[in-house]
N, C-alpha and C positions, 0 to 999 in steps of 0.2 A: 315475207315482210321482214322479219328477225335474219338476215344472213352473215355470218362472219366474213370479211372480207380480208385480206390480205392486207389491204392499206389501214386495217386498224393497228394492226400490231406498234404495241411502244416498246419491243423489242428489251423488256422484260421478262421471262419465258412465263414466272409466276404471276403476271399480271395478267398478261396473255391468256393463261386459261381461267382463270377471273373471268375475263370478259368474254371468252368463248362459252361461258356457262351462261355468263347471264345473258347472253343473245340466244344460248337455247333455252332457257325458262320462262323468256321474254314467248318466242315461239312458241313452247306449250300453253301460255297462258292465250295468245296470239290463236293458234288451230283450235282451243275448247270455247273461246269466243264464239267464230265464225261456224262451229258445227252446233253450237247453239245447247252446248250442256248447261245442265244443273245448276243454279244459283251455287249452290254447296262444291261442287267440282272445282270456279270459276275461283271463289273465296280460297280454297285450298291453293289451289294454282299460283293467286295471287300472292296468298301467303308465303311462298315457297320461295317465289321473287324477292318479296320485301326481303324476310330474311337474310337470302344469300347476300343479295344488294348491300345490306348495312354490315356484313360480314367483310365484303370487298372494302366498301368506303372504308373499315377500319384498319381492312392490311393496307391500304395506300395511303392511307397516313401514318401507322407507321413509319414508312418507307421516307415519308417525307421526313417526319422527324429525326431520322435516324442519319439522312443525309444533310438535313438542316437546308433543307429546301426552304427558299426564303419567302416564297408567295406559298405557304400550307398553309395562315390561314386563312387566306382568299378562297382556295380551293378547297377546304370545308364546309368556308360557304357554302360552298354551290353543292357541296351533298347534304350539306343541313335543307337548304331546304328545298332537293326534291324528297328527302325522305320527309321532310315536313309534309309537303303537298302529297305525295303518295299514302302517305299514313293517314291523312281528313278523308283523301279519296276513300282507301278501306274503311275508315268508318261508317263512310255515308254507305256502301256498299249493302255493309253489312247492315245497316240499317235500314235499308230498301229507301234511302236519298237519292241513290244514285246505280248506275246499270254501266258495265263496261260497253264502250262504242269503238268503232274505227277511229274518232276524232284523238281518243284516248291514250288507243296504242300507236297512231303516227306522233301523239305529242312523246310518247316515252321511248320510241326508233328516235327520232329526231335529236335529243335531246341525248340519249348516250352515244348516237352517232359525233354530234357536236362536241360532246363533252373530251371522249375518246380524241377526235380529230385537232381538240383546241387545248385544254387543260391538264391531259392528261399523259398527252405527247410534249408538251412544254416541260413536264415536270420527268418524265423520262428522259429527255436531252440531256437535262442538268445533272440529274444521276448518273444515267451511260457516263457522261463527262466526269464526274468525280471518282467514278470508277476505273476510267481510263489510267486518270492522272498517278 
């Protein structure tokens, strides 16, 4: 479900493995779902996401600041709040609110498939290009 593909690259090489990690943590969180481990396993797992996740969003804003990207903070938005929504989710998790589903991880594929393909390939163009110039 989690695979890297070729057309995500924003031809960043550091961004690049950014996102190739977090499509493989996506994945381990993704295969400990479907083999049906441990509440505590699943929590870890997901931990390990969140984290790196807001580790990425903060080196890609750097990146934006640094090149004075002019829609950064549009594009925090949109990390503010999936780590908003990701962070209610762990808590309900962890409070037995709520249980990881398929519905869950097609919305979090979806979403940095989109993201990757939409905002954060827009904001690589303008870079490449200021780095070009």
């Amino acid at each position: 479900m989690f695979e890297w593909k070729p057309e995500y690259s924003v031809h960043i090489p550091e961004i690049d493995i950014q996102h190739q990690r977090l499509f493989a943590l996506a994945a381990e969180l993704y295969t400990a779902m479907t083999q049906g481990k441990a509440k505590t396993v699943l929590e870890q797992s997901l931990a390990r996401l969140v984290d790196y996740t807001k580790t990425h969003f903060a080196n890609e804003e750097q990146f934006m600041r640094k090149y004075r990207y002019p829609e950064a903070g549009a594009h925090k938005v949109q990390h503010d709040q999936l780590t908003a929504q990701v962070l209610d989710f762990q808590k309900k998790l962890r409070g037995g609110e709520a249980s990881l589903t398929i519905n869950l991880m097609v919305f979090l594929k979806n979403w940095l498939e989109r993201h990757i393909l939409g905002s954060d390939l827009q904001y690589s163009a303008y870079i490449r290009g200021k780095l070009a110039a």
